[in-house]
N, C-alpha and C positions, 0 to 999 in steps of 0.2 A: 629564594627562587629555586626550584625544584631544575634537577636536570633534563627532564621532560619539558616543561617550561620555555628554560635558558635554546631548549632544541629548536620547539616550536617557534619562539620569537626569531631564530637565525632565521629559520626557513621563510620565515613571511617576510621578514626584511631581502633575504635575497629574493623571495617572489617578487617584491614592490621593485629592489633596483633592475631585475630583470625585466617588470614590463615598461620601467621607464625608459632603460635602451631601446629595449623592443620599438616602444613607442615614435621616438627618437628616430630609429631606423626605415619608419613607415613612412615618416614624415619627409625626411631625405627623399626616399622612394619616390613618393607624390611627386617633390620639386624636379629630379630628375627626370619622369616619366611627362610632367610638363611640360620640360625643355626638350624632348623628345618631339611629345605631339610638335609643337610651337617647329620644329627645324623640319620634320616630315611638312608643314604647310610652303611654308620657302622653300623647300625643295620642289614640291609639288607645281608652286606659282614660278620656279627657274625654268623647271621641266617643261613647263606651258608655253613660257616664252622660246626655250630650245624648238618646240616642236612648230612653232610659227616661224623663227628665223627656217629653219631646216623646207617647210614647206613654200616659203618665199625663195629661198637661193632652187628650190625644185621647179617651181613656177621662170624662174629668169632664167634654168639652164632649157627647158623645153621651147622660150620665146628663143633663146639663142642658135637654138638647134633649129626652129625654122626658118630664121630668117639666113 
């Protein structure tokens, strides 16, 4: 095997194990960005309920204030 050769196959071997991290690292990505959306919606459904307690305790301080 020629040293040109021996060059060429290093480099595509570390192309392959580069895009296999790469790969790898996308994938991660995904599952994170998953758990992201998925905690943005429970936040969102907490948020919902905060704003209903919040306008119920507003609702019983205006009955309290006029009676």
């Amino acid at each position: 095997m020629t040293e040109n050769q021996k060059r060429e196959e290093r480099l595509l071997n570390d192309s392959k194990e580069r895009e296999e991290r790469y790969s790898q690292c996308i994938q991660q990505l995904q599952v994170c960005i998953e758990k992201v959306a998925e905690n943005q919606r429970v936040l969102a459904v907490e948020v919902g309920h905060i704003r209903e307690d919040i306008d119920e305790i507003k609702g019983e301080l205006k009955q309290n204030r006029q009676t």
